[in-house]
C-alpha positions as CSV (number, residue, x, y, z in Angstrom):
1,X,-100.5,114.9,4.9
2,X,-98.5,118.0,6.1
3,X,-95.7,117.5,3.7
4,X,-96.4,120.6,1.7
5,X,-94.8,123.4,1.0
6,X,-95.5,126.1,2.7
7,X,-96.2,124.7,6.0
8,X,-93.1,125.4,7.6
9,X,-89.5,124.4,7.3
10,X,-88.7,121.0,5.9
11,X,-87.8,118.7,8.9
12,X,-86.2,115.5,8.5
13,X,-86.2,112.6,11.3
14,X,-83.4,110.3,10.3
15,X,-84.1,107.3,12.6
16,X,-80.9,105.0,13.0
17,X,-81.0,101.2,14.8
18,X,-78.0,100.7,16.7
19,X,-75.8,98.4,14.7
20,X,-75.3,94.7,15.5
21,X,-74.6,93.8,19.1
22,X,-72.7,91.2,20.8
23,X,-73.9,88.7,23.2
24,X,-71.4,88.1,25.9
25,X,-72.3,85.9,28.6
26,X,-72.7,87.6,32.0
27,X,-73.1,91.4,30.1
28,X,-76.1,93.1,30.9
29,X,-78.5,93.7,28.4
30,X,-77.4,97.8,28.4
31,X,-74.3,97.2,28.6
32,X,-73.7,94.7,25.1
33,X,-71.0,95.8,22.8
34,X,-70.7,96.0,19.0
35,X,-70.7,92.7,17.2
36,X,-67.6,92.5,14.5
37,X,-70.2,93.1,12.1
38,X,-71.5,95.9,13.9
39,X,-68.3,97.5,14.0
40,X,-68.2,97.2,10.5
41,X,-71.2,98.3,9.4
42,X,-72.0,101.5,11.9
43,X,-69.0,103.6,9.9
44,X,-71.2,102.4,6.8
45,X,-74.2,103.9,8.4
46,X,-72.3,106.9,8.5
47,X,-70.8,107.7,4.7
48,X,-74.6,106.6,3.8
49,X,-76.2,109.2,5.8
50,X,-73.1,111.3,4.2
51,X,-73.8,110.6,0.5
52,X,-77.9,110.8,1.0
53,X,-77.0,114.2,2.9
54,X,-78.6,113.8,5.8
55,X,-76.3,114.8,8.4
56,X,-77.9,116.1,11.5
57,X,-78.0,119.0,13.2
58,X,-78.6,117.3,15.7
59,X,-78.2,113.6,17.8
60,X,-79.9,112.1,20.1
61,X,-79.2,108.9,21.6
62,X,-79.7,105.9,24.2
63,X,-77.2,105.5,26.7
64,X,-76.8,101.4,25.8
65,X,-73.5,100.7,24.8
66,X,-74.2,99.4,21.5
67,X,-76.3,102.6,20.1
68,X,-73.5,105.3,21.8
69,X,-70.7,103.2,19.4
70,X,-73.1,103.2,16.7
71,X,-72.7,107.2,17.3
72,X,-69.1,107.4,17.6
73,X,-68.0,104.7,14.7
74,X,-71.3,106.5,12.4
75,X,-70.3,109.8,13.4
76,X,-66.8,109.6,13.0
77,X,-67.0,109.4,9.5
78,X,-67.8,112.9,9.1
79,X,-66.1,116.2,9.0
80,X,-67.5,117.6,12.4
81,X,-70.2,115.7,14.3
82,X,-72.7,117.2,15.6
83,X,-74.3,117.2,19.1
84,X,-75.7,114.9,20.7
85,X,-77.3,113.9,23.9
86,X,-77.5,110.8,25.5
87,X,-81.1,110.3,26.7
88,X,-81.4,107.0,29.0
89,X,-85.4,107.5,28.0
90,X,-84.7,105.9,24.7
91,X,-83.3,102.9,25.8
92,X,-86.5,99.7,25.3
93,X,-88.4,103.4,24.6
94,X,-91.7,103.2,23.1
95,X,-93.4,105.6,20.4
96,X,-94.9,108.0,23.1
97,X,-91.5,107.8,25.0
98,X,-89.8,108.0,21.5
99,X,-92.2,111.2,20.1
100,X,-91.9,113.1,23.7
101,X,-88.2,113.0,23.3
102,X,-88.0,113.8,19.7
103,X,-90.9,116.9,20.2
104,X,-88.2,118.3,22.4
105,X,-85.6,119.3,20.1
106,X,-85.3,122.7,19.9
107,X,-87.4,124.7,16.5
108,X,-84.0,125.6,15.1
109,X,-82.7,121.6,14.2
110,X,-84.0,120.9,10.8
111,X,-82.4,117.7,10.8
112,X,-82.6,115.5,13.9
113,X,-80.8,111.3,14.2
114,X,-82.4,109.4,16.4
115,X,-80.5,106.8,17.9
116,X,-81.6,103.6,19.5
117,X,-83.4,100.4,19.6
118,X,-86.2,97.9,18.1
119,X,-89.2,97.3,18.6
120,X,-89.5,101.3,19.0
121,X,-87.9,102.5,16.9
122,X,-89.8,100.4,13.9
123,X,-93.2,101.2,15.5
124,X,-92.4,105.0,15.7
125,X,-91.8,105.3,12.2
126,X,-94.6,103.1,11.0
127,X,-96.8,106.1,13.6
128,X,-95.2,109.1,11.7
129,X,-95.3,108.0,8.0
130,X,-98.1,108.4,6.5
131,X,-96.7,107.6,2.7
132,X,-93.7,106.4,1.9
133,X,-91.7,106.8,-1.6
134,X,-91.6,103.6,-3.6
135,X,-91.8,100.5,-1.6
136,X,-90.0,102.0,1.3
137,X,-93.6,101.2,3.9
138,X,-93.8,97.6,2.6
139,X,-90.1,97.1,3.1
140,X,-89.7,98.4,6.7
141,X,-93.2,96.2,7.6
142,X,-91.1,93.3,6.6
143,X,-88.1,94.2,8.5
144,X,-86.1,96.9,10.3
145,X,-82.9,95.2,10.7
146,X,-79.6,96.4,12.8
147,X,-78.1,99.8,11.1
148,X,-81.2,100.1,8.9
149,X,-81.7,104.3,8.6
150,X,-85.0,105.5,7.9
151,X,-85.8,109.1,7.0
152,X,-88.8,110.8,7.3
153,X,-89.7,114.5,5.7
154,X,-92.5,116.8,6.7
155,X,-93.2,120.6,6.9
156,X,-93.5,121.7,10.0
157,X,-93.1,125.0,12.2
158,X,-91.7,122.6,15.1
159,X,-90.9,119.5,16.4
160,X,-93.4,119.6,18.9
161,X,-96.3,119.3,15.9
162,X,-95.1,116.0,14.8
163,X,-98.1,113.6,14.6
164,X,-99.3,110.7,13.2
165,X,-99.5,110.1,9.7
166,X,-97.7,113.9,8.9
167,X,-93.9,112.3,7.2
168,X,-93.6,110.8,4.5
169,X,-91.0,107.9,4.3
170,X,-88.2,109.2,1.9
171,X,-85.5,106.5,2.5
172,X,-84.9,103.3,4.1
173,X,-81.8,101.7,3.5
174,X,-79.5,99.0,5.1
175,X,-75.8,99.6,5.2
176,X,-73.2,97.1,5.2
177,X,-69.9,97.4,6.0
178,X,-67.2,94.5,4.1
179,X,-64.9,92.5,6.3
180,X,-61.7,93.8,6.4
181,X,-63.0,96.9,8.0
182,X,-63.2,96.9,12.0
């Protein structure tokens, strides 16, 4: 496992699912909007990824509708976003689709989000992590639910030596908004 010191920077993948989309009837599957709860809970994704300190250095993040307002509402609650690029690649991506973007960020982002959409984005950090802390593997087996953020760590001189099995799985956790909040 190349989580060791020594082999490079420490680079974190935080993986964000898009938070829970609405269903309208005649809106194309790209084009679905935030759910009430969704609304609610992508701002929660945000002070989470505040308070765990893992703000990005930089975003990227499919073009559907319902992962960009993830970004905005998520990224709104802190002091200055980030970057971020909208990559329409990640929309339905799969893991190879999914690593080829995330191999091109540039050597100088230690902390990359990734925005976008099951079943990829589950399957891509099932790929990387090769441990995870506590019972953070078993629980995202079981489920990777809307606004779930995983984050994975690994040592590494750049992006583009990402592999299988190098991160380990320091956080999975499931924000929630309360009703009230829009």
């Amino acid at each position: 496992m190349s989580t060791r010191a020594g082999a490079g920077p420490l680079r974190r993948l935080v993986v964000l699912r898009h938070a829970k989309s609405a269903r309208p009837e005649g809106v194309t599957d790209h084009d679905r909007p935030l759910a009430p709860r969704g609304r609610r809970d992508a701002p929660a994704a945000g002070r989470a990824l505040a308070a765990s300190d893992c703000l990005p250095d930089l975003a990227l993040c499919s073009t559907a509708l319902r992962a960009r307002r993830t970004w905005e509402l998520a990224s709104a609650e802190w002091g200055t976003p980030p970057p971020v690029r909208l990559d329409p690649r990640l929309y339905a991506a799969d893991v190879p689709t999914l690593l080829e973007a995330v191999r091109e960020t540039p050597p100088q982002v230690e902390t990359l989000l990734l925005i976008g959409h099951n079943p990829g984005l589950e399957e891509l950090v099932l790929h990387l992590a090769g441990e995870g802390l506590d019972d953070t593997l078993e629980r995202l087996r079981v489920k990777f639910p809307t606004s779930a953020i995983a984050v994975l760590a690994w040592h590494g001189t750049g992006w583009h030596a990402l592999a299988p099995g190098t991160a380990l799985l320091t956080e999975l956790t499931v924000p929630r908004g309360t009703k009230g909040r829009s």
